[in-house]
C-alpha positions in Angstrom: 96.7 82.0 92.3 97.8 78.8 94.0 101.1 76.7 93.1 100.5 73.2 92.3 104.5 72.5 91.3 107.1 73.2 89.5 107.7 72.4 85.2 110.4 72.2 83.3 109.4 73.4 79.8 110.8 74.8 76.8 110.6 78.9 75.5 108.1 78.4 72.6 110.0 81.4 70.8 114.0 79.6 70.7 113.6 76.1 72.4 115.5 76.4 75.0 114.5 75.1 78.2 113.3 77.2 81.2 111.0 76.4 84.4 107.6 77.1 84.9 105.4 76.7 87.6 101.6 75.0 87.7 99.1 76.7 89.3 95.0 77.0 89.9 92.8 80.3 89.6 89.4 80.4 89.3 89.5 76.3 89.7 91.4 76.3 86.6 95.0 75.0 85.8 97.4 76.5 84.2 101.3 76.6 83.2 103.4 79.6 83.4 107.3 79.9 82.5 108.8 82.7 81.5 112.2 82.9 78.9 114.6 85.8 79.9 114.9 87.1 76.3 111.5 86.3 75.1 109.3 87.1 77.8 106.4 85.2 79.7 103.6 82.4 78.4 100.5 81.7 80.1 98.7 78.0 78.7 95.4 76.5 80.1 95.9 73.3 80.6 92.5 71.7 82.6 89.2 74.1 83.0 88.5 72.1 86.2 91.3 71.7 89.1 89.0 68.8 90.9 89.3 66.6 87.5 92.6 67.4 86.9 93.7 65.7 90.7 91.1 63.3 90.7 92.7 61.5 87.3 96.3 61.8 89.3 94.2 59.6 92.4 93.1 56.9 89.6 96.4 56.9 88.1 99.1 54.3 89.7 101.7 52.1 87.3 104.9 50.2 87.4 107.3 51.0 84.5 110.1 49.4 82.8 113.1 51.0 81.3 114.3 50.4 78.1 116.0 47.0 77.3 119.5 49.3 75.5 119.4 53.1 75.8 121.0 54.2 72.1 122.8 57.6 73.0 124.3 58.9 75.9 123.0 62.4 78.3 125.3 65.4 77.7 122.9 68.0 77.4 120.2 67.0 79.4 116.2 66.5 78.5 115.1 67.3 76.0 118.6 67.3 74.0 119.9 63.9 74.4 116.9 61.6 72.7 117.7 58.7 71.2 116.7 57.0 74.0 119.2 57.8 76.3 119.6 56.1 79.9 117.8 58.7 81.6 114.5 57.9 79.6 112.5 56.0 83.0 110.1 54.2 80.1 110.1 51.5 77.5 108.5 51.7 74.3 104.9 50.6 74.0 104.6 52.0 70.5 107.3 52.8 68.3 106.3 54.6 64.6 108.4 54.4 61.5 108.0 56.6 58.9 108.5 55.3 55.6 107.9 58.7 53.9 107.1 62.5 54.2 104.9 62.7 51.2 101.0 63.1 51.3 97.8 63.2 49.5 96.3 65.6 51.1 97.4 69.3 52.1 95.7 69.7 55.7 95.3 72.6 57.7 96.4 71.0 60.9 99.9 68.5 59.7 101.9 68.0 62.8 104.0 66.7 60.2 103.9 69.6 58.3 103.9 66.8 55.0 104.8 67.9 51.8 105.0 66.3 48.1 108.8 65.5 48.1 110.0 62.2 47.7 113.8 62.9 48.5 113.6 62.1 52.1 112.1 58.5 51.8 114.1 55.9 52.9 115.0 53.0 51.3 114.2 49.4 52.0 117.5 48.2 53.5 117.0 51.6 56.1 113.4 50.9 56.8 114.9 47.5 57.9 117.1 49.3 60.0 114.5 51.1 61.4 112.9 48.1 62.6 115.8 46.5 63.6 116.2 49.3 66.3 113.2 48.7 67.7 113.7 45.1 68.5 117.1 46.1 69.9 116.2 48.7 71.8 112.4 47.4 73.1 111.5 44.8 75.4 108.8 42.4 74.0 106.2 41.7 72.8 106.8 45.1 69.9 104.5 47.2 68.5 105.5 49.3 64.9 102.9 52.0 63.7 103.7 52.6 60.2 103.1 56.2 59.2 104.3 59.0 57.1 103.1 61.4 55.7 100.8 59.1 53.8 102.1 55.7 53.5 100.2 54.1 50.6 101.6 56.5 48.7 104.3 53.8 48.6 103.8 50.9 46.1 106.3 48.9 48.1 104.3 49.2 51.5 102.9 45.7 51.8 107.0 44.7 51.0 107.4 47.0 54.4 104.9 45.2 56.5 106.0 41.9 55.6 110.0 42.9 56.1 108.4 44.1 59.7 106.8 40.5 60.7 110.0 38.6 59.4 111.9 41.2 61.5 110.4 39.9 64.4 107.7 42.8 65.3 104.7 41.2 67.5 102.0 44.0 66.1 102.3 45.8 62.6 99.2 48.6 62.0 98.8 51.2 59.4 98.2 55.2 59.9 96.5 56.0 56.9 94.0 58.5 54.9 92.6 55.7 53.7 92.4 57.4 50.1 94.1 54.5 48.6 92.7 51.4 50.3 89.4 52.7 49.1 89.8 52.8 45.4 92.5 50.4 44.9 91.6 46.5 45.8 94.8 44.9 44.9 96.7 46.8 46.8 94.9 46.6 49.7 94.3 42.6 48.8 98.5 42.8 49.4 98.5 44.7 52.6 96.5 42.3 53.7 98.5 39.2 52.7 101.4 41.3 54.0 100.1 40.9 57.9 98.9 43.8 58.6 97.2 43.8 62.1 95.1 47.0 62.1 93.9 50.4 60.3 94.3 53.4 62.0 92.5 55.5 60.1 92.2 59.5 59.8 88.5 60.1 60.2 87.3 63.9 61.7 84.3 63.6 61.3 80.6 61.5 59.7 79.6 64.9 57.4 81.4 66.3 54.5 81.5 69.8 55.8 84.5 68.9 58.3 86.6 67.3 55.6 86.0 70.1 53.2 87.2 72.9 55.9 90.7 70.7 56.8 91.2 69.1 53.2 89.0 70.8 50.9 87.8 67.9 49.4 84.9 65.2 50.6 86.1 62.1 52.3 83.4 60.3 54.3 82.8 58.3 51.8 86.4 57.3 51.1 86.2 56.6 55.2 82.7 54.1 55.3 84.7 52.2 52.0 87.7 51.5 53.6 85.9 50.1 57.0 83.6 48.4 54.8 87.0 46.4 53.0 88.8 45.8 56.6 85.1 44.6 57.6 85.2 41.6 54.9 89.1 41.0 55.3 88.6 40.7 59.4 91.0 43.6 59.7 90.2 46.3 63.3 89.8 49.7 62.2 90.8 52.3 64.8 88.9 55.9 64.0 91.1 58.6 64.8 90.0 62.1 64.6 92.1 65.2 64.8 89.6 67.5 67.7 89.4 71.3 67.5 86.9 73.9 68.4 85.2 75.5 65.4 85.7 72.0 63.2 84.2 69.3 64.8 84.0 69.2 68.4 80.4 69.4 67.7 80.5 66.3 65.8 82.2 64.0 68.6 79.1 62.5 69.8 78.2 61.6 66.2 81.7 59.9 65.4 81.1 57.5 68.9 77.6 56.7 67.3 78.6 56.0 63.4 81.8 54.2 65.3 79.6 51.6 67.5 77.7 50.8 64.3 80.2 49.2 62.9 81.5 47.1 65.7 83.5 44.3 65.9 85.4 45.8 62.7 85.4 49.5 64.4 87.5 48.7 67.6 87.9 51.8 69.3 87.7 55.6 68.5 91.2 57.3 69.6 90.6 61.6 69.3 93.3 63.8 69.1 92.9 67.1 70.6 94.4 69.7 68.2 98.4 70.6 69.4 100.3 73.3 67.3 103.4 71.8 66.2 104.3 71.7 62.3 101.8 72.9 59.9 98.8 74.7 61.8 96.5 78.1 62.2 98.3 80.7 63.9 95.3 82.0 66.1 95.4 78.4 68.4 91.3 79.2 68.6 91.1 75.3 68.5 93.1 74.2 71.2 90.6 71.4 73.6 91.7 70.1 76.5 90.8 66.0 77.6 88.4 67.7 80.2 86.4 69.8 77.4 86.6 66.9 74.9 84.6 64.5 77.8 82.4 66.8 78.8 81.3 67.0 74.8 80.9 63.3 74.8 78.8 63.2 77.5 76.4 66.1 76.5 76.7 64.5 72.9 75.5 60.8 73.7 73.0 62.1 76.2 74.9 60.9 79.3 75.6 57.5 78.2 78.9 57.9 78.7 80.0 60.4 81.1 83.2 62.3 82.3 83.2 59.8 85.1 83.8 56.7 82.7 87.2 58.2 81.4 89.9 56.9 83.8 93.7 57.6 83.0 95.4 55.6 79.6 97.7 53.5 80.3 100.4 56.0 79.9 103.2 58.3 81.0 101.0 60.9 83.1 97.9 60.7 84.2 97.2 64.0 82.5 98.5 62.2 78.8 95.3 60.7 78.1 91.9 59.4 79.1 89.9 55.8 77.8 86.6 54.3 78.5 85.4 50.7 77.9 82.3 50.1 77.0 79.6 47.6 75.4 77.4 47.8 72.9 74.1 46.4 73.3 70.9 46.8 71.3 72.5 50.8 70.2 73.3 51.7 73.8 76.3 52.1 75.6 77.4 50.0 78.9 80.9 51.4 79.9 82.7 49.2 82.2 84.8 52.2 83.2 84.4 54.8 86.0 86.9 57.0 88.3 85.3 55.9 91.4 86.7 52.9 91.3 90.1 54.3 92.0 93.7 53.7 90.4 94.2 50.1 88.6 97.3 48.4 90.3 99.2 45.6 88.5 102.2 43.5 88.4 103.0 44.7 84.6 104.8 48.1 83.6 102.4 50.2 81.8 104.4 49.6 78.4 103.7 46.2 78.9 100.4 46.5 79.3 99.7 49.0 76.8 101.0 47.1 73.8 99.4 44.0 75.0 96.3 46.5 74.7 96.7 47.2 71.9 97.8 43.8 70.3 94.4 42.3 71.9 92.0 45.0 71.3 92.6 46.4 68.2 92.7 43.3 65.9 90.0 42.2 63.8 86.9 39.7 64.9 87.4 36.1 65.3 85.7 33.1 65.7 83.8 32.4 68.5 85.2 31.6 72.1 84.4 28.9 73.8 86.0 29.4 77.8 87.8 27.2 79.7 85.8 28.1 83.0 83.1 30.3 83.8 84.0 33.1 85.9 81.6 35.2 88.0 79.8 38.3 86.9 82.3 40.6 88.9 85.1 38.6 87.3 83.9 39.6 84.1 82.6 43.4 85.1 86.4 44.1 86.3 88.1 47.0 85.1 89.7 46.3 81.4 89.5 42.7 81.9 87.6 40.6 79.7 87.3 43.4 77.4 91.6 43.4 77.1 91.9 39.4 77.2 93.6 37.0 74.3 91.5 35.3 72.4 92.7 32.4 73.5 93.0 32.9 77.3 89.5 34.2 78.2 90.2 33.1 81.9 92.6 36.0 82.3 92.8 39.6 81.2 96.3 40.7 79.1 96.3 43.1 82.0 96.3 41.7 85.4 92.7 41.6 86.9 92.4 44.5 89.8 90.6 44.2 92.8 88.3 47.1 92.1 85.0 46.3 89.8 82.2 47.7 89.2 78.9 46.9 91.2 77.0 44.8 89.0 74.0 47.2 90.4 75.4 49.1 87.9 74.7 47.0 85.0 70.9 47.5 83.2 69.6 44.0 84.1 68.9 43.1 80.8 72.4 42.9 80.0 74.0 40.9 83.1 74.9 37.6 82.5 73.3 36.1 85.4 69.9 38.0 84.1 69.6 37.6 80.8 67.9 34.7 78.8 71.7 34.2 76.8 73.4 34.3 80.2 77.2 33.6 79.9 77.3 32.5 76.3 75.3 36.1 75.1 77.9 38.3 77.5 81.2 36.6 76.7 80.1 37.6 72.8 79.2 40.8 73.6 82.1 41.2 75.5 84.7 40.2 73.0 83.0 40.9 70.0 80.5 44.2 70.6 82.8 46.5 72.8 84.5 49.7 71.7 87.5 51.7 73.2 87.0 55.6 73.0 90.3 57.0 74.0 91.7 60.7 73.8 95.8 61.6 73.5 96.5 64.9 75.0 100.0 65.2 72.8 102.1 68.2 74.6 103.3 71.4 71.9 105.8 73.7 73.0 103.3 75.8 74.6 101.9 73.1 77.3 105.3 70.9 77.5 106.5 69.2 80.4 109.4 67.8 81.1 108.0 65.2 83.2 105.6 63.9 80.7 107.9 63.3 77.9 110.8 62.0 80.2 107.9 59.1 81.0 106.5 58.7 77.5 106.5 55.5 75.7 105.4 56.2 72.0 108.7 56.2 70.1 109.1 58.0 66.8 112.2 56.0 64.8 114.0 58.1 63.1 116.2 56.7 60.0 119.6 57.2 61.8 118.2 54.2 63.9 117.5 56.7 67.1 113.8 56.5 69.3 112.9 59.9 70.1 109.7 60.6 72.1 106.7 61.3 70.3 106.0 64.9 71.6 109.6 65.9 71.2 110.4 64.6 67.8 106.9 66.7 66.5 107.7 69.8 68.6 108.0 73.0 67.0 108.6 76.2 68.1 105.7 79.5 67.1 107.6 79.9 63.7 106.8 75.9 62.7 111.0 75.1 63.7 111.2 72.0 64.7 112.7 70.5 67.4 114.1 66.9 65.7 111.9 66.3 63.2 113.8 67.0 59.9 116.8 68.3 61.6 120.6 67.2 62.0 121.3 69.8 64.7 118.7 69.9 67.5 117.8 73.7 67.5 117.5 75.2 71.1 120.8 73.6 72.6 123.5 76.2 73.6 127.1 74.7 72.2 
């Protein structure tokens, strides 16, 4: 056993927080802490000790703090969210949830979503709730609103339009989709609302997987409601929960059915399973980034490989993993690899991320016509045509970095300086036929570090007006306690 560092974590059994120490064995990593009354926990946290540094090489940002902390530090992290001034990041994503109620009665619910209605707020707190985020958040702001299920709401597309006259930059929807699908108008009204994107449930492209979390069939609910953001010009975002025995096998499959239906598919974001809220006990699904990629890359027969998946542009370099890639003629050209070492910019990574988000994950648009032509390597740089404005083609919403990829690299077919389209056939391929495949490692109280959620920048807003980090506010101890979600005294912290 070798000692990487030192954690700080939480007990999973009463919350409280303890230190633990990283180490390798067998070119594995793991986390060990041990609570004095309940005993000692052992979590695997990377199969493979060479990946797990090589992603902290490739991983180098600036960050911003907060524009006004909301609460004070008395207890210390993680007892003091809200954000207080220790927090060391802004806000590139903040989620409001407008109610705890759902349609459906998963297996895995972080949430842990019920049928009561008592706990929705109203509209004057919702308000509120966005309100906080333009205080609190530097701009440009981006709101996820999310429940629960929020279309269970008949006053949602009231929400998203209170949102944009609020001031919010980027408004998207986390949703089943079980409503959009079957109900027109309503969508019709989202639509006229603002919305900017669907992020949309989606496990898997076969009934079986639905049936084992849900129990019902919903791929056909899924193809509808990409099918009605398709004609409305809305970006769909496919986000599927990940676990071993449901559908890591299907992974490869959901990449495929997702570039398909590009430009109105923008990216695939997959979730490995953490066990907070409402999950099996036996933790037999648990996937880490590492075994995710390595399933993608067996899965699309090496089209895109581990190698393409360079740190997210977020807290760790251990939160999360994206590639970038093009779609041409039902093959994959990602423009993202490891061995180009760690993107360096002049913008914090909250900054960049919601610019990111506000450039990638809208719908299609008319075509571009540039200013200038830039040069194959302009264009082949990492995340930068792929991330630009629609109308600012000559520069990337993130900063362009030195490192590129060798156009060698690109099948000559599709370079624009070899093709017979040349720079008219790339710049539409790149702006209208790429697709983001991105994984969120979220932390549960058996992998938690301190580090990571002191550095995170999604923002859950809770309807007393506080930000609370995402893995925090949805941490719950082995017997489904949580942390902050649902509570008015934060469970763990001695008096």
């Amino acid at each position: 056993m070798k000692q990487i560092s030192t954690v700080g974590s939480l007990c999973p059994e009463c919350l409280r927080t303890i230190e633990g120490i990283k180490f390798v064995e067998d070119g594995k990593v793991y986390i060990k802490k041990e609570c004095a009354e309940h005993g000692s926990f052992t979590t695997l946290i990377s199969k493979d000790v060479n990946h797990y540094l090589k992603m902290e090489e490739c991983f180098d940002v600036d960050r911003a703090r907060v524009k006004a902390p909301l609460t004070d530090v008395n207890k210390g992290c993680p007892y003091d969210c809200g954000i207080c001034p220790s927090h060391k990041q802004d806000t590139c994503l903040a989620i409001v949830e407008i109610t705890d109620r759902c349609d459906l009665g998963c297996t895995y619910c972080f949430a842990d979503s019920t049928s009561d209605a008592s706990n929705d707020p109203d509209m004057d707190t919702i308000r509120r709730m966005f309100e906080a985020v333009k205080s609190c958040s530097n701009e440009p702001t981006c709101v996820q609103i999310s429940g629960g299920e929020p279309t269970l709401r008949n006053d949602l597309p009231e929400i998203i339009k209170m949102a944009k006259e609020v001031g919010i930059s980027h408004v998207e929807l986390n949703t089943n989709g079980r409503r959009i699908a079957r109900d027109q108008d309503y969508f019709d009204r989202i639509k006229a609302a603002g919305i900017d994107a669907i992020y949309l449930g989606f496990d898997g492209v076969s009934d079986d997987v639905y049936l084992q979390r849900t129990g019902k069939k919903l791929f056909d609910i899924k193809a509808e409601v990409i099918n009605k953001c398709d004609k409305a010009g809305i970006g769909v975002v496919l986000v599927p929960l990940v676990a071993k025995n449901y559908n890591l096998h299907e992974v490869g499959k959901i990449i495929e059915f997702a570039s398909q239906k590009v430009p109105t598919v923008r990216g695939v974001h997959f979730q490995p399973v953490f066990y907070s809220g409402r999950s099996p006990a036996e933790m037999e699904g648990r996937t880490t980034i590492l075994e995710l990629l390595e399933e993608i890359e067996t899965q699309t027969d090496g089209q895109l490989k581990v190698e393409n998946f360079t740190p997210s542009l977020m807290p760790t370099a251990h939160c999360g993993a994206t590639c970038l890639t093009l779609i041409d003629n039902g093959n994959f050209i990602p423009l993202t690899n490891v061995s180009m070492g760690a993107v360096r910019s002049k913008s914090d990574v909250a900054n960049k991320t919601k610019k990111s988000i506000m450039g990638r994950w809208k719908g299609s648009t008319p075509d571009l016509q540039p200013v200038s032509k830039p040069s194959c390597h302009d264009l082949l740089s990492k995340a930068s045509l792929v991330n630009a404005s629609k109308s600012d083609v000559s520069s990337s919403c993130c900063e362009k970095p030195n490192n590129t990829i060798s156009i060698e690299t690109i099948p000559m077919e599709s370079s624009c300086c070899r093709s017979s389209g040349g720079w008219a056939d790339f710049i539409e391929m790149s702006m209208n036929k790429y697709l983001t495949i991105s994984t969120m490692a979220f932390q549960d109280v058996w992998s938690y570090e301190k580090e990571r959620v002191e550095n995170c920048c999604i923002h859950v807003v809770t309807q007393d007006g506080k930000l609370i980090p995402f893995c925090n506010y949805n941490l719950s101890n082995c017997n489904g306690d949580f942390l902050y979600r649902n509570k008015n005294k934060v469970i763990g912290m001695d008096d």
